[in-house]
Kinemage of the C-alpha trace (Angstrom):
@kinemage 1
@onewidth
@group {chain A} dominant
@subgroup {mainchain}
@vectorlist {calphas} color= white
{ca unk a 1} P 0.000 0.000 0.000
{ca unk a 2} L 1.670 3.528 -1.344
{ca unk a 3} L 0.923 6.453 0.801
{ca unk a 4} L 0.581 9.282 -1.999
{ca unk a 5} L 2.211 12.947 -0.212
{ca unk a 6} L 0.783 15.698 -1.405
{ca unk a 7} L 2.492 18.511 -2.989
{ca unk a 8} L 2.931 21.275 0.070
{ca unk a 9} L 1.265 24.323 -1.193
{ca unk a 10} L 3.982 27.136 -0.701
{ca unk a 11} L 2.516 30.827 0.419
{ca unk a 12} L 3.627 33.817 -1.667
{ca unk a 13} L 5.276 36.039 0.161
{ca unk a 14} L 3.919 39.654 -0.260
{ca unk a 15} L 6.179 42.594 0.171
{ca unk a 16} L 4.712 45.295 2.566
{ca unk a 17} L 5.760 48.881 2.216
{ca unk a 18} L 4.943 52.078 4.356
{ca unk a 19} L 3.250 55.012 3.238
{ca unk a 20} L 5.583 58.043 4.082
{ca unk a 21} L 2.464 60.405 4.021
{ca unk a 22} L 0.166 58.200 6.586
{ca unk a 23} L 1.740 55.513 7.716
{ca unk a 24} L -0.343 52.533 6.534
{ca unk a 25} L 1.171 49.542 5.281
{ca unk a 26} L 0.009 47.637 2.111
{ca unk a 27} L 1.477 45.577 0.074
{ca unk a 28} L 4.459 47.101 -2.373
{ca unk a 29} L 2.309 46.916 -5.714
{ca unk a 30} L -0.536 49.387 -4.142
{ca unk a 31} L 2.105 51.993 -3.386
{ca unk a 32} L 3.975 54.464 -5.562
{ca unk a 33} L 7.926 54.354 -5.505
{ca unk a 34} L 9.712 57.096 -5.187
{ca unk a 35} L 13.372 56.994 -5.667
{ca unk a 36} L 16.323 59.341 -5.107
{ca unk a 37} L 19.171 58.639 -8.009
{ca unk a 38} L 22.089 60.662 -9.187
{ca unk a 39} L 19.986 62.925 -11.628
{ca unk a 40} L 17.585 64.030 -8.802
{ca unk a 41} L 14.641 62.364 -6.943
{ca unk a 42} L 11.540 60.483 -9.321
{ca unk a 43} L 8.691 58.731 -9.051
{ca unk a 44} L 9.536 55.187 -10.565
{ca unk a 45} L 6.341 53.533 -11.821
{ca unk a 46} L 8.259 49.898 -12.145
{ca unk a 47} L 9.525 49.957 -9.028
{ca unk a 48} L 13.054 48.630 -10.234
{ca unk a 49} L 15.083 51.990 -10.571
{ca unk a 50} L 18.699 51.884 -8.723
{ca unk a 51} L 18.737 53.965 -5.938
{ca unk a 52} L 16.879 54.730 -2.487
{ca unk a 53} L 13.548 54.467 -2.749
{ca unk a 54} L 10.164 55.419 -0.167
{ca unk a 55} L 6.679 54.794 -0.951
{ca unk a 56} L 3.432 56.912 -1.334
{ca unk a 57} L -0.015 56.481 -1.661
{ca unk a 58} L -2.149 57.539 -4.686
{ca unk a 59} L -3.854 59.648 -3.061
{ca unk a 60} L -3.119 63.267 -2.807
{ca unk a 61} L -3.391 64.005 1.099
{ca unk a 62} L -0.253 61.538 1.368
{ca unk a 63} L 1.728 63.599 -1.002
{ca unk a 64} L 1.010 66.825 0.508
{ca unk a 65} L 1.660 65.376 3.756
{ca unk a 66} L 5.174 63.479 2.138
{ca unk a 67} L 6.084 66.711 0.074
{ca unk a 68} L 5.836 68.492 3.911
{ca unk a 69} L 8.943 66.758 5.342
{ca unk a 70} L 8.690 63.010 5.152
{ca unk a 71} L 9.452 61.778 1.919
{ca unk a 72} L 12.482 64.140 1.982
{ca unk a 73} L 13.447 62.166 5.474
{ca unk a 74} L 12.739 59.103 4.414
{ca unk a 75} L 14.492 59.472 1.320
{ca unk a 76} L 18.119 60.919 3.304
{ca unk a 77} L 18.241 64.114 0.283
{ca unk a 78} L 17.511 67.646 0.411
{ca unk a 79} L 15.330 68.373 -2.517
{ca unk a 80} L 16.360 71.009 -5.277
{ca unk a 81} L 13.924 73.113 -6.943
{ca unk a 82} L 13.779 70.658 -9.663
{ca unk a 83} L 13.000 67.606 -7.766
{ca unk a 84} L 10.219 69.439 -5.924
{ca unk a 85} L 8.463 71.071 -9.007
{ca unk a 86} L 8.650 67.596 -11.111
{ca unk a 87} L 7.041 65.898 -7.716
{ca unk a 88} L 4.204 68.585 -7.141
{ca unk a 89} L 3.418 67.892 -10.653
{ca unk a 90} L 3.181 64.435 -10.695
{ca unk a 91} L 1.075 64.937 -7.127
{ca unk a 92} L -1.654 67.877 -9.206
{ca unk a 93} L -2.189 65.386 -12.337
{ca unk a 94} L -3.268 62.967 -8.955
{ca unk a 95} L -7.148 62.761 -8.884
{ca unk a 96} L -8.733 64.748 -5.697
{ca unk a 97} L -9.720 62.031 -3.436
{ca unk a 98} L -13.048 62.414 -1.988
{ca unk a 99} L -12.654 63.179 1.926
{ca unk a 100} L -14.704 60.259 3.772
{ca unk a 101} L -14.216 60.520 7.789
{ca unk a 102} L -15.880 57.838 9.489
């Protein structure tokens, strides 16, 4: 009589991330990367750029908050004029979120 194993079913790990602008944590793909490289700081839709990288939200309320103090922090670089203008624009072309408090 053969006892027949059954193939283990392995769980995917998920990556969790932070969001700099409120704190939650979700898993990486549901964030937005942002990453600090030699030509300046950008948002990095694949998520692969070289470089140090912190993670935002969708949502505009995060990236005000981030843009504030945080992302700069989180990221360890001052941000030039540059950096901030090309973030603030990605943040305005953001859809307003509409404010739900519980």
């Amino acid at each position: 009589m053969d006892v027949v194993k059954k193939p283990v079913q392995r769980v995917k790990h998920i990556p969790q991330r932070t969001c700099v602008g409120c704190r939650e944590v979700l898993s990486k793909r549901q964030l937005l990367r942002i990453v600090r490289t030699a030509e300046g700081v950008r948002v990095d839709p694949t998520g692969k750029l070289a470089g140090r990288g912190a993670y935002l939200h969708d949502k505009r309320s995060c990236w005000v908050r981030g843009l504030k103090g945080a992302l700069a922090h989180a990221l360890k670089a001052e941000f030039t004029n540059e950096d901030r203008v090309r973030l603030e624009e990605f943040m305005n072309s953001l859809p307003l979120e509409a404010e739900t408090n519980g």
